[in-house]
PLY file of the C-alpha trace (Angstrom):
ply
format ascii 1.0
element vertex 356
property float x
property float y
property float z
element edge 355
property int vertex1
property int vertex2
end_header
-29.64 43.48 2.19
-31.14 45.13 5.66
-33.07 42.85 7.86
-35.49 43.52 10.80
-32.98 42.48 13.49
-34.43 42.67 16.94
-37.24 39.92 16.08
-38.31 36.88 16.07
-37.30 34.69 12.74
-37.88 30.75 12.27
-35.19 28.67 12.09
-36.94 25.59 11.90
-40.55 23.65 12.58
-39.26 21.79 15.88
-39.95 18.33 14.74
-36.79 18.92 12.25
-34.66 18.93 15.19
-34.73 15.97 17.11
-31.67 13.84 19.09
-28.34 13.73 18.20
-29.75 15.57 14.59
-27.67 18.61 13.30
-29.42 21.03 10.83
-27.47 23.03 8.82
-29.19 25.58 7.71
-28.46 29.69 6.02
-30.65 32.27 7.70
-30.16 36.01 6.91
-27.28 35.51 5.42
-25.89 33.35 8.02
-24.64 29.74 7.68
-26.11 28.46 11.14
-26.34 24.45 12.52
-29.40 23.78 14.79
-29.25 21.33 17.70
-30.69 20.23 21.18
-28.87 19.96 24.29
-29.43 17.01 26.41
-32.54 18.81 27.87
-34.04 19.35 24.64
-33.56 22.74 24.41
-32.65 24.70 21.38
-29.02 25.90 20.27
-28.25 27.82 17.21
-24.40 29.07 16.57
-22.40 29.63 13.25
-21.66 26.35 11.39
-17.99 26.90 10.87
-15.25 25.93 13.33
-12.90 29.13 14.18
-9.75 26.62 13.68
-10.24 25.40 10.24
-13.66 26.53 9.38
-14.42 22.78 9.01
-18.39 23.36 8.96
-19.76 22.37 12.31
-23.04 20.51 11.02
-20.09 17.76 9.46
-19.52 17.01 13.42
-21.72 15.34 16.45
-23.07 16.31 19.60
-21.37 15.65 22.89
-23.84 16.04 25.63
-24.73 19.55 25.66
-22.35 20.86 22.95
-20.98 20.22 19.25
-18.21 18.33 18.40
-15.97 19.57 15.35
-15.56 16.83 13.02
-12.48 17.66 11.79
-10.31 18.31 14.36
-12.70 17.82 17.64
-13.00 20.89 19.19
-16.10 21.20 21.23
-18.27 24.35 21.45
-21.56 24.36 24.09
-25.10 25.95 22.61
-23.50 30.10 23.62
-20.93 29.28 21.29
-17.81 28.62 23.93
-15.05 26.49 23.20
-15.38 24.34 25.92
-13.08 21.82 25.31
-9.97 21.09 23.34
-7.98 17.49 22.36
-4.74 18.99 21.28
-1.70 19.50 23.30
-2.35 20.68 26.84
-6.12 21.23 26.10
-5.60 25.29 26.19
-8.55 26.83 24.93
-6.68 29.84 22.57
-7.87 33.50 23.29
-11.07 33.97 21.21
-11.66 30.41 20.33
-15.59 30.74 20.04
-18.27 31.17 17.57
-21.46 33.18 17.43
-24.67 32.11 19.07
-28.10 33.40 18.80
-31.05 32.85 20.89
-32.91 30.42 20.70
-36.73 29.31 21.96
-39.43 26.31 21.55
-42.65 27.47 21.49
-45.84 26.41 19.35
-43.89 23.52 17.50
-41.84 26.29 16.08
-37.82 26.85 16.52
-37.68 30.40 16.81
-34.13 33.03 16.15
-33.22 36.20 17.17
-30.39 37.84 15.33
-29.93 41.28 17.12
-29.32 42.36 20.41
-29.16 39.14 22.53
-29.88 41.11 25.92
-33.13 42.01 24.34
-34.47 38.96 23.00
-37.63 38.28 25.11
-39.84 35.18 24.47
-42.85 37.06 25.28
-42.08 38.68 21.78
-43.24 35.81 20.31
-46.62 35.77 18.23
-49.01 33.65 19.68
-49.48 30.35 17.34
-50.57 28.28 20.20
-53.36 27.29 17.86
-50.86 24.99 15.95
-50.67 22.29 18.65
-53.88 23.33 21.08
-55.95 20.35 21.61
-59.14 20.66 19.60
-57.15 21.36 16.46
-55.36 18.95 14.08
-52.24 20.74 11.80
-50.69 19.28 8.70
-46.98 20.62 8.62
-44.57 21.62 5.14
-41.49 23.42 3.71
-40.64 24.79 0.55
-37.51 26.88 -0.25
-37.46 29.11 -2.71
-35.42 31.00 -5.19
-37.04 34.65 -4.09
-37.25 36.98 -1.65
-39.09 36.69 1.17
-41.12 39.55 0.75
-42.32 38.49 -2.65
-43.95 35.60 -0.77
-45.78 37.76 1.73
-47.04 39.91 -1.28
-48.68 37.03 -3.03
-49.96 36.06 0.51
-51.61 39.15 1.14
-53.16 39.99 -2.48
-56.15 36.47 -2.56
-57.43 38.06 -5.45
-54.70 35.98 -6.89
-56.15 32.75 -6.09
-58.86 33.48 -8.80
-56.52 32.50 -11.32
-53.26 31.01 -10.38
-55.63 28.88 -8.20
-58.94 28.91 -10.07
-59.21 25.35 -10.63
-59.41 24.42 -6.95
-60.21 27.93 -5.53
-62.12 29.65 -8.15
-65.13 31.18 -6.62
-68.37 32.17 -8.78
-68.48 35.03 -6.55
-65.27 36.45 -6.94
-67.19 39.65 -9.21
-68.70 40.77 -5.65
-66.49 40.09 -3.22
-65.66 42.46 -1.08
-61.97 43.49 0.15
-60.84 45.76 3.20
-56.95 46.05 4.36
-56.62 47.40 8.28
-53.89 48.19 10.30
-53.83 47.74 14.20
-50.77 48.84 15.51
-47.92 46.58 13.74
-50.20 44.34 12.41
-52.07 44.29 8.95
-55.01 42.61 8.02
-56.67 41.78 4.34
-59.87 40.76 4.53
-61.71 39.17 1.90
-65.20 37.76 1.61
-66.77 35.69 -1.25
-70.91 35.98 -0.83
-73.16 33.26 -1.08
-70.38 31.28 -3.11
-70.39 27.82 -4.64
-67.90 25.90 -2.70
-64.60 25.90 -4.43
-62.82 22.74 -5.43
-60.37 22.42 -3.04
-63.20 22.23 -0.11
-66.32 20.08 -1.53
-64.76 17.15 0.33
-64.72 18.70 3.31
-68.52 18.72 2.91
-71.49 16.28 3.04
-73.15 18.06 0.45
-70.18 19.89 -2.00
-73.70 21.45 -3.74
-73.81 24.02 -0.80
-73.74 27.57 -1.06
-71.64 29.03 1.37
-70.44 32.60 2.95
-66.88 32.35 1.66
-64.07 34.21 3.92
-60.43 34.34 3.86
-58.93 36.37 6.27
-55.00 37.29 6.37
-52.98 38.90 9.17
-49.12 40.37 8.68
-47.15 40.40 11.93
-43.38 41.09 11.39
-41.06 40.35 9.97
-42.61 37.94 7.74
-45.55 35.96 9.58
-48.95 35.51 7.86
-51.64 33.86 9.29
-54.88 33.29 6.73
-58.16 32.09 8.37
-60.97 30.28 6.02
-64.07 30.00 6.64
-66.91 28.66 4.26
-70.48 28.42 6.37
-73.25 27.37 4.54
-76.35 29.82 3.42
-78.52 30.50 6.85
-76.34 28.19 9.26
-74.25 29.35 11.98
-70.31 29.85 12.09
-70.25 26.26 14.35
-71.91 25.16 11.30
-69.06 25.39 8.88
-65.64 24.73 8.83
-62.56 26.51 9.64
-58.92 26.53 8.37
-56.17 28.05 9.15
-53.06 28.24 7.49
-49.79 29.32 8.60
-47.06 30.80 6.64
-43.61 31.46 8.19
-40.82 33.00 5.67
-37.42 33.51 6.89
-34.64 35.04 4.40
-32.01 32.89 3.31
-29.80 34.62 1.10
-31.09 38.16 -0.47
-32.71 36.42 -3.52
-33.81 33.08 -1.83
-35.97 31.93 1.29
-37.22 29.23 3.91
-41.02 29.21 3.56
-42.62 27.16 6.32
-46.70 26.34 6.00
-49.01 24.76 7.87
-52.92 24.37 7.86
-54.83 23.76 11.05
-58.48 22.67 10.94
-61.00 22.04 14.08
-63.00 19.12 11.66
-62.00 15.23 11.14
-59.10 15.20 13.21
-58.16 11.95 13.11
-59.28 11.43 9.29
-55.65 10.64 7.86
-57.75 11.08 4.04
-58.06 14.95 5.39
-54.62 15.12 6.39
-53.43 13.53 2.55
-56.10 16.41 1.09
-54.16 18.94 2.57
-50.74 17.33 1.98
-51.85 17.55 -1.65
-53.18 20.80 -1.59
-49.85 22.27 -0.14
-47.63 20.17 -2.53
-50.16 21.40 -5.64
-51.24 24.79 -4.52
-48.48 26.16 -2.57
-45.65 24.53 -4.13
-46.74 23.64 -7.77
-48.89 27.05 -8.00
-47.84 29.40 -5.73
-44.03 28.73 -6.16
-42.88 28.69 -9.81
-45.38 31.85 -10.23
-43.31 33.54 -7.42
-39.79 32.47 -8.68
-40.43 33.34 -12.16
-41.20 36.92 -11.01
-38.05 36.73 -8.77
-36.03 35.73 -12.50
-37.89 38.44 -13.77
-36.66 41.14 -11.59
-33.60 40.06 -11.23
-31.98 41.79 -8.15
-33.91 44.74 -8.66
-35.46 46.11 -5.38
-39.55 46.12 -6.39
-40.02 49.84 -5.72
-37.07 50.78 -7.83
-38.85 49.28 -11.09
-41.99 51.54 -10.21
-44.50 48.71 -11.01
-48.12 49.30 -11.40
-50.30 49.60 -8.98
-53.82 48.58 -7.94
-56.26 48.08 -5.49
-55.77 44.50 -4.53
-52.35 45.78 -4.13
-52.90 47.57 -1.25
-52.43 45.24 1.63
-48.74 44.09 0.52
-48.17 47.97 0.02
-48.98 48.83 3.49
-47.08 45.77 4.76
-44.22 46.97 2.80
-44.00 50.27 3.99
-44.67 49.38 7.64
-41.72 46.60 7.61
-39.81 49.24 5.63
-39.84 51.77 8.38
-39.70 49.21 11.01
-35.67 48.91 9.48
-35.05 52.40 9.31
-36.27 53.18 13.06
-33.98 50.42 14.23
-30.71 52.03 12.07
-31.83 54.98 13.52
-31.42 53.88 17.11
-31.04 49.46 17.81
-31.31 49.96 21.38
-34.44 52.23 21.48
-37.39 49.75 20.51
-38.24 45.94 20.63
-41.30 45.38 18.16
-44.62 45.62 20.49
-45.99 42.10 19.51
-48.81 41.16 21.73
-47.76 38.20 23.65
-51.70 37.13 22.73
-52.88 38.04 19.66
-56.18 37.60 17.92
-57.08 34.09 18.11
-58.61 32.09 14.91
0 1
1 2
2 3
3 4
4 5
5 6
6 7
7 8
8 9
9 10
10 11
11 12
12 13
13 14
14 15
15 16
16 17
17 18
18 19
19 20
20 21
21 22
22 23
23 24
24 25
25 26
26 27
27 28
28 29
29 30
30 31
31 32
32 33
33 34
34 35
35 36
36 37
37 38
38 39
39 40
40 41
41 42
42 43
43 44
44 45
45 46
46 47
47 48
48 49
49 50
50 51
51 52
52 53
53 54
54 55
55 56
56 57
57 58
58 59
59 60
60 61
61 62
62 63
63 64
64 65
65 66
66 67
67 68
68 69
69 70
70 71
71 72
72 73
73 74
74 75
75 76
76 77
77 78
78 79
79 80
80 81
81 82
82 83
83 84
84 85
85 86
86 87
87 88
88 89
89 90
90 91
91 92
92 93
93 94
94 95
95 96
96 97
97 98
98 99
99 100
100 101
101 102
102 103
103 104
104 105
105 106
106 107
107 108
108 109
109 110
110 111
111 112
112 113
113 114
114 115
115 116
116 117
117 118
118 119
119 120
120 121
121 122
122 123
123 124
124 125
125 126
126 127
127 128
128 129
129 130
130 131
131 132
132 133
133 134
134 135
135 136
136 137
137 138
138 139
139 140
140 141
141 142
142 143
143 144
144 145
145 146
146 147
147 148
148 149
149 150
150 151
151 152
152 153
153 154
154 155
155 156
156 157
157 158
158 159
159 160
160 161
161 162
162 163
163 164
164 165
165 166
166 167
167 168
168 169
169 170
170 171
171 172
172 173
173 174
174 175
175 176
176 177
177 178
178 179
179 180
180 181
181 182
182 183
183 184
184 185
185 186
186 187
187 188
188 189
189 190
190 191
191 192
192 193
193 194
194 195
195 196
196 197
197 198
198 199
199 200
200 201
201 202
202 203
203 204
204 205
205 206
206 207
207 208
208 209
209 210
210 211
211 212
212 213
213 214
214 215
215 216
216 217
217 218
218 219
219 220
220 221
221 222
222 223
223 224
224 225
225 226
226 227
227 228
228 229
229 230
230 231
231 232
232 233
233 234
234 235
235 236
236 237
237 238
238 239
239 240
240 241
241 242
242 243
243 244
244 245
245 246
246 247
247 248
248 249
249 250
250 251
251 252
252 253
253 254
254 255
255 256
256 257
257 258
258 259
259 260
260 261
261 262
262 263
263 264
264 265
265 266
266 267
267 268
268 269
269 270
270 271
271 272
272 273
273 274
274 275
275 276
276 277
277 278
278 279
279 280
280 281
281 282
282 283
283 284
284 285
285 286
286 287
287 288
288 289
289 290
290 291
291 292
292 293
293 294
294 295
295 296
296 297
297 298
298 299
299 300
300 301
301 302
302 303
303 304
304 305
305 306
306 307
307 308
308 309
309 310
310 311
311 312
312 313
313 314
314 315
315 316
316 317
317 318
318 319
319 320
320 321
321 322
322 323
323 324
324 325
325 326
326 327
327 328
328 329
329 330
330 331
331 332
332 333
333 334
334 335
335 336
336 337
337 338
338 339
339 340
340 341
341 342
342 343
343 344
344 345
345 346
346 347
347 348
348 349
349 350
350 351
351 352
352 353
353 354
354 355
C-alpha cells in the first residue's frame, strides 16, 4: 500500500496520552507506542525492542525514556538506547529503534512518517477551533475494518445521509438541494445546502421551537491526507446566521493496516456549552450515527470489495460522486509526485486555514 509520507497523520487525540500511559498503537503499517516525556511532550518510536523484540508498550517509562519490560533496556523519545543493565552497560553498535516526529497542537497528537528534517509544525491544519474558548467539543474513536479512504468517500458524498441517516437527518428538502464541489489549491470542498428545510431529527432539540423552518447547510472540506472538516448550519427562515446554530464536526482517519483504520471524530458547537444533556446528544449521535450507521455501511462495502483497489472494479459513477472523485485523484497524484522526487515538495497547507 503507498501512503502520503511527508504529512501530517494522527496518532492519537492527546487526552489518550497522559502520565506514565503507553499507547500501543499500528499506524501505516507500523506497530508504534505513544508516550510523554517528563515535560509532556510527545514521543512516538517502534514498539519492539531491537534485543528480543519484546514489544515496548509491555514496559514503563523512566523519566524521559521507555523502559523494555523484558529485559530493561531503555530507549529516550529519538529512539536511542540510552541505557543498558547487562554486563558493563555497553550500548551494542546499532542498538536503537525508529522514531518519528512528533507535535501537540489543537488537542491532537500529530505523526510524520517521512523525511524527519522536513517535518515542520507549521504544516499543520489549523483546528484551533477544537479547544478555542467560545466553543465546547465532544471527542470519539472508532476503528474500523476499511480503508481509510472509503471513510473520506462517505464523508464527502452527504447525499448519503438521506438514507443511511434519514431517520435523524432526513431533510424534506433533500429534492432541491443544491450541491457544488471546489478545489482551492490542495483543498476540496462539497458544499451542500437544504432550502427552507424542516429541521431534521437529530437537531429539534437543539431548538426552542423544533417546528422551525430552517436554511439547512452542510459544508465539507478535504485537506490531506485524510482530514475532513464538515460545518452545519441550520438558521431559521428570515433570521440571521447569529441566529442559528453551528456545528462542526471533525473527522481525522489515519491508516492502520491496508484494509483497516483509526477514525477520530469530534463535533464542536458555539451553543449550551456547559449543557452536559447537549454533550450526551452528541455522544449518542456519534455512537448511533457514526458508529452504528456510518460504520457497518462502510465495512460491509470494505467485505464487499475485498482487497480490490476501488478504481480497478470500475464502479459507477454519479454526480454526488464527484467530490470523493476529485479528492481521490488529487491525493492520488499527491503519492506519485512524492515517488517521483521525496525531497522536492512538502504539502503547501496553510498554517491558517478557513475558519468555521
Amino acid at each position: 500500500m503507498k501512503y502520503l509520507k511527508n504529512t501530517w497523520y494522527v496518532a492519537a487525540w492527546a487526552h489518550e496520552v497522559s502520565g506514565d500511559q503507553l499507547l500501543s498503537r499500528t499506524l501505516l503499517n507500523v506497530a508504534v507506542v505513544i508516550f510523554r516525556r517528563s515535560d509532556g511532550s510527545p514521543a512516538v518510536v517502534a514498539d519492539s525492542c531491537p534485543h528480543r523484540f519484546a514489544p515496548l508498550h509491555l514496559g514503563r517509562i523512566v523519566g524521559d525514556n521507555i523502559e523494555c519490560g523484558y529485559h530493561g533496556l531503555q530507549f529516550d523519545g529519538d529512539g536511542n538506547c540510552v541505557h543498558n543493565p547487562h554486563g558493563a552497560g555497553v550500548i551494542p553498535k546499532g542498538c536503537s529503534i525508529a522514531a518519528f516526529p512528533a507535535v501537540e497542537k489543537h488537542g491532537v497528537l500529530w505523526i510524520w512518517p517521512g523525511d524527519k528534517e522536513r517535518a515542520d509544525p507549521q504544516l499543520i491544519p489549523d483546528f484551533s477551533y477544537l479547544v478555542e474558548p467560545g466553543r465546547k467539543t465532544v471527542f470519539g474513536k472508532r476503528h474500523m475494518k476499511a480503508h481509510f479512504e472509503l471513510i473520506t468517500d462517505n464523508l464527502m458524498d452527504a447525499s448519503h445521509t438521506q438514507f443511511v441517516h434519514k431517520d435523524l437527518l432526513g431533510s424534506d428538502a433533500f429534492a432541491r438541494s443544491r450541491h457544488e464541489v471546489i478545489q482551492e489549491a490542495e483543498a476540496v470542498h462539497s458544499n451542500y445546502v437544504f432550502p427552507d428545510s424542516e429541521i431534521p431529527e437529530a437537531y429539534k432539540a437543539y431548538f426552542d421551537d423544533p417546528t422551525l423552518r430552517v436554511d439547512y447547510s452542510v459544508n465539507f472540506r478535504w485537506l490531506a491526507p485524510a482530514l475532513v472538516r464538515n460545518s452545519v448550519s441550520l438558521i431559521p427562515l428570515g433570521k440571521t446566521a447569529a441566529e442559528g446554530i453551528l456545528r462542526t464536526g471533525t473527522h481525522l482517519m489515519t491508516p492502520e493496516t491496508e484494509l483497516t483504520s483509526h477514525y477520530f471524530f469530534c463535533h464542536t458547537r458555539n451553543f449550551k456549552l456547559d449543557d452536559e444533556a447537549v454533550d450526551e446528544r452528541i455522544r449518542w449521535w456519534q455512537k448511533t450515527g457514526l458508529a452504528e450507521q456510518d460504520g457497518p455501511m462502510i465495512e460491509a462495502v470494505q467485505k464487499n470489495m475485498g482487497i480490490a483497489d476501488l478504481d480497478s472494479l470500475n464502479p459507477v459513477l454519479f454526480s454526488i460522486d464527484s467530490a470523493a472523485v476529485r479528492v481521490r485523484r488529487l491525493h492520488a497524484k499527491m503519492i506519485a509526485d512524492e515517488e517521483k522526487d521525496s525531497t522536492a515538495r512538502v504539502i503547501p497547507i496553510a498554517a491558517k486555514a478557513d475558519h468555521p
